[in-house]
ZABAMI-290564 format. One record per residue (C-alpha): x, y, z. Coordinates in steps of 0.1 Angstrom, whole numbers. Example, Ala and Ser with C-alpha at 12.3 -4.5 7.8 and 13.67 -1.06 7.14 Angstrom:
123;-45;78
137;-11;71
***
This chain:
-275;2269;561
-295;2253;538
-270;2242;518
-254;2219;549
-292;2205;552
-295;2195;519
-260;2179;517
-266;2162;550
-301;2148;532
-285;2133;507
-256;2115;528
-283;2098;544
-301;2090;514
-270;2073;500
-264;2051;531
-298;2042;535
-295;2030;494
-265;2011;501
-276;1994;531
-304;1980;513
-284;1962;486
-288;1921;477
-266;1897;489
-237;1885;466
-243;1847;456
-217;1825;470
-183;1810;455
-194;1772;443
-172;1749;419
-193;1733;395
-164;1720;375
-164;1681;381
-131;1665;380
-121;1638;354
-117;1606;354
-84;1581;349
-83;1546;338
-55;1522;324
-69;1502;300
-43;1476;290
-17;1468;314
-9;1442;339
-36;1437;366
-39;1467;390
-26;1462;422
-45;1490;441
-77;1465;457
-78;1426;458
-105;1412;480
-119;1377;484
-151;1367;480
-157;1378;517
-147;1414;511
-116;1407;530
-84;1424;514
-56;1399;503
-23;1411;493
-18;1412;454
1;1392;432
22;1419;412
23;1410;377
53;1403;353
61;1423;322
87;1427;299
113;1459;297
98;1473;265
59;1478;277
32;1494;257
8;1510;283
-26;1522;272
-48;1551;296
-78;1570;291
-97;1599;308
-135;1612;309
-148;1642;323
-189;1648;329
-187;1685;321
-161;1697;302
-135;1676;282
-101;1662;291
-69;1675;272
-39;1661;286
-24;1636;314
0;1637;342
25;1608;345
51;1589;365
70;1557;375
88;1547;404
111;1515;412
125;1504;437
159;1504;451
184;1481;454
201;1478;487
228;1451;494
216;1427;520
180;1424;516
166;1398;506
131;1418;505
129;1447;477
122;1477;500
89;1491;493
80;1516;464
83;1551;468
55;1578;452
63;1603;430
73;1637;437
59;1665;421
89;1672;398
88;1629;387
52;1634;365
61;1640;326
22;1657;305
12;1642;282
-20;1645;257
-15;1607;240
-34;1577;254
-7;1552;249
31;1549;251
59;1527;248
80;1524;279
114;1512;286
115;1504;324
150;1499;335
161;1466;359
190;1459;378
219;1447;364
228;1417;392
191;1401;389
174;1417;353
150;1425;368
131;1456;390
95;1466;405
77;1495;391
51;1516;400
31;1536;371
9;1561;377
-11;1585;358
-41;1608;360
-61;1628;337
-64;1668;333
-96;1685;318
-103;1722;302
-106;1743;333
-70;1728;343
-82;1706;371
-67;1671;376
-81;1636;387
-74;1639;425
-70;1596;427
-46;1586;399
-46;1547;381
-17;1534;391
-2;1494;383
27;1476;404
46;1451;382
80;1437;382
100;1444;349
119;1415;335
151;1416;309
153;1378;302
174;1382;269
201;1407;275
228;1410;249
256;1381;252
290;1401;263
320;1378;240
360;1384;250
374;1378;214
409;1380;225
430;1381;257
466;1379;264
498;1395;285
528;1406;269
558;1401;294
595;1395;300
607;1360;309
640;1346;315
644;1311;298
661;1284;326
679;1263;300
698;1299;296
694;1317;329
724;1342;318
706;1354;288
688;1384;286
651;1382;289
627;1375;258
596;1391;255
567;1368;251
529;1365;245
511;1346;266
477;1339;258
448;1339;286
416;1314;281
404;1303;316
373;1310;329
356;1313;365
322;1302;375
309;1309;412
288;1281;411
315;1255;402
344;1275;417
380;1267;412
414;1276;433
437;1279;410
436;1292;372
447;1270;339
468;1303;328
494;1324;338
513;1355;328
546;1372;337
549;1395;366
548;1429;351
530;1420;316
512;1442;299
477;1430;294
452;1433;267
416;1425;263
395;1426;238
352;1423;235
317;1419;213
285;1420;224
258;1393;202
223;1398;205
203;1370;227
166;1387;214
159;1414;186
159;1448;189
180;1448;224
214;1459;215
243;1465;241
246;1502;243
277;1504;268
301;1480;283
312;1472;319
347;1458;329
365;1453;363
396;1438;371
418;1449;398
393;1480;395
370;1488;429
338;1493;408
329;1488;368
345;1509;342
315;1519;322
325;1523;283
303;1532;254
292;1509;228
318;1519;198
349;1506;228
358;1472;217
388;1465;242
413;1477;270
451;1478;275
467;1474;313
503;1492;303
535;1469;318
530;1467;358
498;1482;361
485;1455;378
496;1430;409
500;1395;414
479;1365;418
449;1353;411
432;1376;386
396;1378;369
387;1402;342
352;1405;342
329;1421;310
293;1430;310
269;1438;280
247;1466;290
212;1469;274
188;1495;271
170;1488;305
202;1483;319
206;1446;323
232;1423;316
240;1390;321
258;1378;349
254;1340;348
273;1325;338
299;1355;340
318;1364;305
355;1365;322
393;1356;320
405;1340;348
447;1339;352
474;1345;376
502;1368;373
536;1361;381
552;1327;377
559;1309;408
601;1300;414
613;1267;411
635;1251;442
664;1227;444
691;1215;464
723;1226;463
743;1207;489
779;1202;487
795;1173;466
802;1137;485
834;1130;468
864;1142;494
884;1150;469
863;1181;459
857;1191;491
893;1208;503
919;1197;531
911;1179;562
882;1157;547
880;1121;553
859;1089;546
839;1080;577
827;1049;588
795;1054;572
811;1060;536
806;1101;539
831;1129;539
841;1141;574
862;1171;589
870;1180;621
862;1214;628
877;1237;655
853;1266;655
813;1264;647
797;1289;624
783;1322;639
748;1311;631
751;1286;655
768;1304;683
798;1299;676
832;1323;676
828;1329;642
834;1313;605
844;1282;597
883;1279;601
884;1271;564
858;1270;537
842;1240;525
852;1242;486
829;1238;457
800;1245;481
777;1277;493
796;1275;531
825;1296;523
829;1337;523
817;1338;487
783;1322;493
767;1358;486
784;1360;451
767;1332;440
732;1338;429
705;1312;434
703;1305;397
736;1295;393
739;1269;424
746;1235;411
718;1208;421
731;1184;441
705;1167;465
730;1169;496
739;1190;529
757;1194;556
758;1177;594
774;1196;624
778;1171;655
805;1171;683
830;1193;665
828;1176;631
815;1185;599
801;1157;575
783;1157;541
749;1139;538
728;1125;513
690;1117;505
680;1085;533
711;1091;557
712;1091;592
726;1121;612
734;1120;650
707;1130;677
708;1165;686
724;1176;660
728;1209;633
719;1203;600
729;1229;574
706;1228;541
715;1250;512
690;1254;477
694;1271;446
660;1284;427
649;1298;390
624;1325;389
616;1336;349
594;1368;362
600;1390;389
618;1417;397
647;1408;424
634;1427;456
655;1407;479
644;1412;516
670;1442;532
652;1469;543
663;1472;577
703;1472;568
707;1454;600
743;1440;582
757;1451;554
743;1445;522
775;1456;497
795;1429;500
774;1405;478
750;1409;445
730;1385;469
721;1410;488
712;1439;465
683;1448;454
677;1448;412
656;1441;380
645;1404;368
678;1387;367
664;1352;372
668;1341;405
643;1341;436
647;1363;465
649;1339;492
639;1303;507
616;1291;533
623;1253;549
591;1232;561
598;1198;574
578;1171;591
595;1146;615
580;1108;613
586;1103;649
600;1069;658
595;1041;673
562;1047;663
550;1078;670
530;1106;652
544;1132;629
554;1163;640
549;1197;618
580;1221;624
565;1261;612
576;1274;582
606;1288;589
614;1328;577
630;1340;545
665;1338;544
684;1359;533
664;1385;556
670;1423;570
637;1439;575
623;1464;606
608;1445;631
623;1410;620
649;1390;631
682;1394;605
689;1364;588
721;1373;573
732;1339;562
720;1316;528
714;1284;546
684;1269;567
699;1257;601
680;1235;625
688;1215;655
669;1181;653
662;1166;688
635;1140;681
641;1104;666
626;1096;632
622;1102;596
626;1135;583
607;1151;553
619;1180;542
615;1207;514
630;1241;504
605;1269;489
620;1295;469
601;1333;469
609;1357;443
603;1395;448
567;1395;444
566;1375;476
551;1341;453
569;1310;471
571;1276;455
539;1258;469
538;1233;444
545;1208;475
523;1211;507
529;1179;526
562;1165;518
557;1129;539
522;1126;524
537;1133;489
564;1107;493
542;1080;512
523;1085;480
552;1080;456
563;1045;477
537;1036;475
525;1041;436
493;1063;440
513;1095;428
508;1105;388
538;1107;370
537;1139;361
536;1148;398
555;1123;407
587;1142;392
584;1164;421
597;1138;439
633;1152;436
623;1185;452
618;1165;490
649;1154;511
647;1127;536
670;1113;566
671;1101;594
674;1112;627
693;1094;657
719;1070;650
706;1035;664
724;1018;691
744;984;683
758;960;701
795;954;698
800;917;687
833;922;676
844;925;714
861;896;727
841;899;759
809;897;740
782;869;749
765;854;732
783;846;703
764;835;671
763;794;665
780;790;703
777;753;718
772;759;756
783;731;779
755;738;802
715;749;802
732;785;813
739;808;786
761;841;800
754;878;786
775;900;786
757;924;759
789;950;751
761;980;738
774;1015;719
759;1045;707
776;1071;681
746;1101;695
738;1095;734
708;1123;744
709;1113;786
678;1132;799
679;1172;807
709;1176;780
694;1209;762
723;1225;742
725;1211;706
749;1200;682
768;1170;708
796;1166;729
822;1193;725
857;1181;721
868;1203;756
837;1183;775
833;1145;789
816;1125;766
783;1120;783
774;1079;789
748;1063;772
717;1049;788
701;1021;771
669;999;774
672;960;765
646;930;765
658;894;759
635;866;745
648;828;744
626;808;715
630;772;711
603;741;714
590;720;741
584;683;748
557;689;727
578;700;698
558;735;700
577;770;695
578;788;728
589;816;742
612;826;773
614;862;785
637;861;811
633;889;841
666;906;840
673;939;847
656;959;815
677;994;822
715;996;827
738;1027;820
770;1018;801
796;998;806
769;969;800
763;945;833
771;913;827
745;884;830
729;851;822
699;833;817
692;801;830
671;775;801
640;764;818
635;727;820
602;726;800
626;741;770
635;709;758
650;712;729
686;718;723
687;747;692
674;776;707
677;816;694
688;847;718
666;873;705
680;907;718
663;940;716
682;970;723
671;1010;727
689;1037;734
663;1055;757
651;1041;784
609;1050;779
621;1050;738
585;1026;733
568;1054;753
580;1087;741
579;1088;704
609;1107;693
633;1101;726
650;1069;711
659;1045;687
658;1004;688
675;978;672
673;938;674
697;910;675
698;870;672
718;851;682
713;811;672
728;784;697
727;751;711
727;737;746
724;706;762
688;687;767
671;685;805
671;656;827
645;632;818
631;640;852
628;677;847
617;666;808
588;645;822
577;674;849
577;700;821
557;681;796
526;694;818
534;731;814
519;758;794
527;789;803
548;806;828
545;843;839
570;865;860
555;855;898
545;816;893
564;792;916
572;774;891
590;800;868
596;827;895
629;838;874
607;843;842
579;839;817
572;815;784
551;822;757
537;800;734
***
């Protein structure tokens, strides 16, 4: 019993000890933090005010790449040992003209550090050399704890002397077929690339060019615009989506045979430095084309009948002529000719012949009213009729893709049509024409028309070697073939064929381009109408006395093409079908003098439109016409609105001097008083003068 109260006495005693104990102190740093400063750098960017206290934005300095930064720390109670450090930039985003703003650092950007100064390469970017930077730092003491509000400085980084990228050596390596000896074999060639392109005094078209399929080689140095800034890499592009970054021991690249396409090409090198700028302007580049473009001629039939087989005759005109008894396919007819045309590319063996070994002759072919005639540069073909236009072409590169991919014929009966290497020739031809409407009128622009030979999904075959069109408008034609090869290149040396050959007539052309001249064919279109003087019946006759003051008309008119209104089908009168009949158009002036010995004119108000056979007619000499010589001035069309629809008609004029006897001295007298007569006045209510 006692021994519980004496145990229970001195429980109590030892809470009642415990619960009298001093309050523990509290918890208080008294470690002050440091301090950070950057002593030598550009001007911190953290405060500006004015004089006001307002806050204007900063100007952010300029420095260069290479930047010696200098820092310090303090610390009131302890000492500091080390610092914390980072940089930011900004980055580049495509389409702004505005840097976006700076990031801070992250936790894992800050590098320790126990020196007070560095050297620092900031990088730039490569298209403008140069790149905003933030730096910031702060100071660590003994206990470990850090400056909570770290210096930082905002500058922009400049590289203004990046190392000078140098191509050394460029050139292609390629097959090329020579065209003084298209049979030969190819000779392999260098070619040797030295063309440059500048953006900001661009060019179209490069000073070099290289073989289809060459192989390509470039080769590079990099000088040194400021010391100590090497290149330590190199960038190159060419056909390549972004740069192919290269260390600084690669001195050059090879593109192997037909790596790369065709057309214009630019091989671009860039020097990178240690910040990683270069210099872009002006660009260190090669600028060439690949793949020669063909050359075109025509290759027309010959004009002597002789060569030309049976059945051919001279014509009226001086020209070869057949008569022809079916019409070629092509033009919807039964089928080929009923005999080839020899020593020409309209025959069965036109697809034997490849375009590099067609003779030049600067010729083709007409197809009107079931004839066949051979033309020539400035001749005149009928209205509405088919011309046939055949071309040969030399192409030193490519490979011979001709177009047959959708075997809509068949493509084994001809090395035309079959697809092989380089042998020489282009692939195909294209036709593009302008028509100098007349009497008058504008030009009009016919489409390039498709590749022919052509067999390809989704296009219309063209199995035939020729261009075929069907001319329906009156004027001057311009027109020039364009060869393609099998890289699809055509011959554009010639854009505008009647601007090209307006220039030539008229002396503006250079020489060298002038040459070119032989590459455009030109004729006419619409065979004028004429007047038939050698007809007895015709009136008036050149150098005719007339007995009277009445001279009789009878104006006998012809016309080799008639085009009467609605006709839609081309290539003339069949032989099976009435010719059609002619409509013309005609005005008649009467010049001579008056008592006054003036020249004046008469336009008499006869019927202006007439269908053939011609009317017959007369015009009656006014009084106040008094002298005796006096011309019939005849002006004959063979559309009736030809001087309103350019392109419907052709015109022609005739005179015709003659004599007749004077007026009566009373008429004489009256007429001496009179000026001008107009269709309507009493006095000349059968026509008009002019004077």
């Amino acid at each position: 019993m006692r021994f519980r109260a004496g145990l229970l006495l001195a429980i109590f005693g030892l809470i009642a000890l415990v619960g009298c104990r001093k309050a523990l102190a509290p918890n208080v740093d008294r470690n002050q933090a440091p301090e950070t400063w950057i002593t030598a750098a550009p001007q911190d960017t953290i405060t500006v005010r004015n004089p006001d206290g307002t806050v204007t934005p900063p100007v952010i300095g300029k420095i260069p790449f290479r930047f010696r930064v200098y820092w310090a720390g303090s610390d009131h109670d302890g000492q500091v040992v080390g610092y914390y450090w980072a940089v930011t930039e900004t980055v580049a985003t495509p389409g702004l003209d505005v840097p976006p703003p700076l990031p801070g650092p992250k936790p894992r950007d800050y590098r320790y550090t126990t020196r007070t100064d560095s050297t620092f390469i900031f990088n730039v970017l490569e298209e403008t050399n140069q790149r905003q930077h933030a730096f910031f730092i702060y100071a660590v003491d003994n206990q470990g704890k850090p400056d909570p509000t770290p210096a930082r400085i905002v500058f922009n980084a400049l590289d203004r002397f990046p190392p000078i990228p140098v191509i050394t050596q460029a050139f292609a390596t390629g097959l090329v077929f020579d065209q003084d000896h298209p049979n030969a074999p190819p000779a392999l060639q260098q070619y040797a690339i030295r063309d440059t392109f500048d953006s900001r005094n661009p060019k179209p078209f490069p000073a070099d060019t290289v073989p289809s399929g060459s192989a390509l080689t470039f080769r590079w140095r990099a000088d040194l615009a400021a010391a100590n800034n090497p290149a330590i890499g190199f960038r190159y592009k060419l056909e390549e989506t972004d740069f192919v970054d290269v260390p600084a021991s690669t001195d050059s690249v090879r593109y192997t045979a037909g790596r790369t396409g065709v057309g214009n090409k630019q091989f671009l090198l860039r020097a990178i430095d240690q910040a990683g700028g270069a210099r872009t302007q002006p660009p260190t580049n090669r600028f060439f084309r690949v793949n020669f473009s063909p050359d075109t001629w025509f290759s027309g039939p010959p004009v002597d009948v002789g060569a030309l087989g049976a059945g051919w005759v001279t014509g009226y005109d001086g020209r070869p002529r057949r008569v022809i008894t079916r019409w070629p396919s092509d033009l919807g007819g039964a089928g080929d000719l009923d005999s080839p045309v020899l020593n020409s590319l309209l025959g069965p063996d036109s697809f034997t012949v490849m375009p590099k070994d067609r003779v030049p002759r600067k010729t083709f072919f007409e197809i009107y009213a079931d004839s066949l005639y051979v033309r020539a540069e400035d001749d005149t073909v009928h209205m509405n009729s088919w011309v046939l236009i055949h071309a040969g072409g030399f192409d030193r590169d490519s490979p011979y893709k001709v177009r047959v991919d959708g075997f809509a014929f068949d493509t084994l009966d001809g090395q035309v049509l079959q697809k092989r290497p380089p042998n020489g020739s282009p692939t195909g031809f294209r036709a593009f024409m302008v028509n100098d409407l007349s009497p008058g009128g504008p030009a009009t622009i016919f489409p390039t028309s498709p590749t022919f030979p052509l067999d390809e999904v989704l296009l219309v075959p063209e199995r035939h070697i020729g261009f075929y069109i069907g001319l329906q408008q009156s004027g001057r034609v311009y027109l020039v073939m364009r060869a393609e090869d099998g890289d699809r290149e055509t011959d554009n040396r010639i854009t505008n064929p009647k601007a090209f050959v307006d220039s030539v007539e008229r002396g503006l052309m250079p020489p060298e381009r002038a040459v070119l001249r032989s590459r455009i064919l030109t004729f006419y279109v619409n065979k004028a109408p004429y007047l038939n003087t050698r007809s007895g019946a015709f009136s008036p006759i050149a150098g005719t006395a007339f007995p009277t003051r009445t001279i009789p008309l009878n104006l006998l008119s012809l016309d080799s093409d008639p085009f009467p209104r609605g006709q839609i089908e081309i290539g003339g009168p069949r032989r099976a079908a009435p010719p059609p009949t002619p409509t013309f158009r005609y005005t008649v002036f009467l010049r001579g003098t008056n008592t006054a010995g003036r020249d004046t004119t008469y336009i008499p108000a006869l019927p202006g439109y007439f269908r053939a056979p011609t009317p017959p007619s007369s015009i009656a000499v006014p009084d106040f016409m008094t002298g005796t010589n006096l011309r019939v001035e005849v002006e004959l069309c063979d559309f009736p609105d030809a001087d309103f629809q350019p392109g419907q008609g052709r015109c022609r004029s005739y005179s015709f001097p003659c004599s007749v006897p004077p007026p009566p001295a009373q008429a004489s007298a009256q007429s001496a008083s009179v000026t001008i007569h107009r269709p309507g006045d009493s006095a000349t209510r059968s026509g008009s003068v002019l004077r």
